[in-house]
C-alpha positions in Angstrom: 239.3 158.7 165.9 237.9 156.6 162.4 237.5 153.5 164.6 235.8 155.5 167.1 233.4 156.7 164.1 232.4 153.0 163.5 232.3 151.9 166.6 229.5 154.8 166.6 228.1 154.0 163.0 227.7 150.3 163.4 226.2 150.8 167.4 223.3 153.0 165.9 222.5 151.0 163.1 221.1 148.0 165.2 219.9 151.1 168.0 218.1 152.4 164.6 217.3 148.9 163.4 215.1 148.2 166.0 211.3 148.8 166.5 210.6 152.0 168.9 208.4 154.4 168.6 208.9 157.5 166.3 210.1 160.1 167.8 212.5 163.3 166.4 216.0 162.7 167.3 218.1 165.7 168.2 221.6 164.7 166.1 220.1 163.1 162.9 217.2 165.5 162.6 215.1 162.8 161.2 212.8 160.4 162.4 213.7 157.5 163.8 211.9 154.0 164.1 211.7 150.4 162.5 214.5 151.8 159.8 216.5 149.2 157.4 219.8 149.4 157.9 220.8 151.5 154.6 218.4 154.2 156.3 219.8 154.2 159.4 223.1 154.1 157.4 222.2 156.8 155.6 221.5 159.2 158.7 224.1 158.8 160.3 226.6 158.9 157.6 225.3 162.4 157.0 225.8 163.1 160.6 229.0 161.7 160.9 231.2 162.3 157.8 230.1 166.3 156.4 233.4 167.4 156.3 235.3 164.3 154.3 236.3 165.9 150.6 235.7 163.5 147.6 236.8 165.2 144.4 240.4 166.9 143.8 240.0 169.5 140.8 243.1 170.5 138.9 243.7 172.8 136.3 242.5 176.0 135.1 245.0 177.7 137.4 243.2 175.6 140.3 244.7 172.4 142.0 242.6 170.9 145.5 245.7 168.3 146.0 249.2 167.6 145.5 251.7 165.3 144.8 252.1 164.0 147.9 248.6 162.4 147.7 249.2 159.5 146.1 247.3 156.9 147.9 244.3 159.0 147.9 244.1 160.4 144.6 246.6 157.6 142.6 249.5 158.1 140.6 248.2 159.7 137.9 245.9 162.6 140.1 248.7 163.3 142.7 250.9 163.7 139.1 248.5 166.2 138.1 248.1 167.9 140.9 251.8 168.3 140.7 252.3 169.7 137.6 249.5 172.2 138.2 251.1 173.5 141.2 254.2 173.6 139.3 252.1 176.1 137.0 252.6 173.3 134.2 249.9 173.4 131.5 247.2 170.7 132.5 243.7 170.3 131.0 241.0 171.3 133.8 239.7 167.8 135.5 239.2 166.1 138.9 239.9 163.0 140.3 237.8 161.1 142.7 239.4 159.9 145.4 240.1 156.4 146.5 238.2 157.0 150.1 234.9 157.0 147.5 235.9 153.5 146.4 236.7 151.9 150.0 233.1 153.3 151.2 231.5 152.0 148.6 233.3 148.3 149.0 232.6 148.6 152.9 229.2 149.6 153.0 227.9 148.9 149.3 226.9 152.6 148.4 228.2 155.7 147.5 229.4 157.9 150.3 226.5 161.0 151.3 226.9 164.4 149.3 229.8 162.4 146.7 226.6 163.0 144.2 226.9 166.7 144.9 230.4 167.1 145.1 230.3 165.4 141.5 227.5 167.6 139.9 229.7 170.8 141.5 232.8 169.2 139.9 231.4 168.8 136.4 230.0 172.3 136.9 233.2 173.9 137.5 234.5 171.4 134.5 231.7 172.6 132.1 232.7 176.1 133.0 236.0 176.0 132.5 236.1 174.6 129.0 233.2 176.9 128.0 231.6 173.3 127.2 228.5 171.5 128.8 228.0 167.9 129.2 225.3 166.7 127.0 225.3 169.8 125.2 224.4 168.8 121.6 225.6 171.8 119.9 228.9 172.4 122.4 229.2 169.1 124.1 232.3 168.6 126.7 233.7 165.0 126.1 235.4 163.5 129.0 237.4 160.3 130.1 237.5 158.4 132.6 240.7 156.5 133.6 241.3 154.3 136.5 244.6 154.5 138.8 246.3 153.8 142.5 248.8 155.1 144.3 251.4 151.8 142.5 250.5 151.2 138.9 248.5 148.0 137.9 248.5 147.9 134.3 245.7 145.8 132.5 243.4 147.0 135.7 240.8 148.8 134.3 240.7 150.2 130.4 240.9 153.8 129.9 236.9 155.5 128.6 236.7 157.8 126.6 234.2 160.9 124.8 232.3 159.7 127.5 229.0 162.5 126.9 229.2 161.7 123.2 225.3 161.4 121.8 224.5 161.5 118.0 223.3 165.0 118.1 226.9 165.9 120.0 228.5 164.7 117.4 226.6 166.9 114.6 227.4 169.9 117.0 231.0 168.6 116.9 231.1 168.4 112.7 229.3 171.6 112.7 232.4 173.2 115.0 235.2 171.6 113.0 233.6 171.7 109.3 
């Protein structure tokens, strides 16, 4: 079925690629014509791929994965996902999944409706913490961490207080005296 899917993808990319006239197309519902190939990407990714999932919350009484998911969510997020179901106390958070970072190598841009899923995900994040991202006078600090399903120390450093401006941190020093 996925090689079926490219086989698809990558045969209307050069049918989009290539000069007709404009005309509506029943599937993409967009207009079709001389297109660059990251258009005609674009369409029919959104055609093809509305159902994959991109972000695994966990926390907050609320876990989208499990343990079992290493190779799609890394060690670290399938060990979250465990404890949660495991009714372990976790801080709320999400992982993005490795299928976000294989699209991106294969086709050089972020998957359609990963920006969504994100804003939704820091939504849900901002709401559980009773914080808000960029909020000077609440802010919610966050960090980023990098992982796979087998550990590869020294890969990536860890971020962190990533949403930390110079006005967050007066809200902060106002919050802790």
């Amino acid at each position: 079925m996925a090689g079926q899917g490219r086989t698809l993808q990558s045969s209307a990319i050069r049918f989009l690629s290539s000069p007709l006239p404009l005309h509506k197309s029943k599937k993409s519902h967009a207009y079709m014509g001389l297109w660059d190939k990251r258009t005609a990407h674009r369409v029919m990714t959104a055609y093809m791929n509305t159902e994959e999932k991109y972000i695994y919350r966990f926390g907050n009484r609320t876990v989208d994965g499990d343990e079992s998911m290493s190779d799609l969510l890394g060690g670290k997020g399938s060990g979250l996902a465990g404890m949660t179901r495991l009714s372990i106390p976790v801080p709320p958070g999400f992982t993005i999944g490795t299928n976000v970072c294989r699209y991106y190598l294969q086709h050089g841009a972020l998957p359609v409706g990963f920006t969504d899923e994100l804003k939704t995900a820091m939504r849900w994040l901002e709401q559980c913490t009773a914080r808000g991202f960029n909020d000077e006078r609440n802010p919610l600090l966050v960090s980023v961490r990098s992982g796979a399903a087998i550990s590869m120390p020294g890969m990536m450093d860890t971020i962190l207080n990533v949403g930390l401006t110079r006005k967050g941190v007066d809200g902060l020093a106002r919050e802790n005296g």
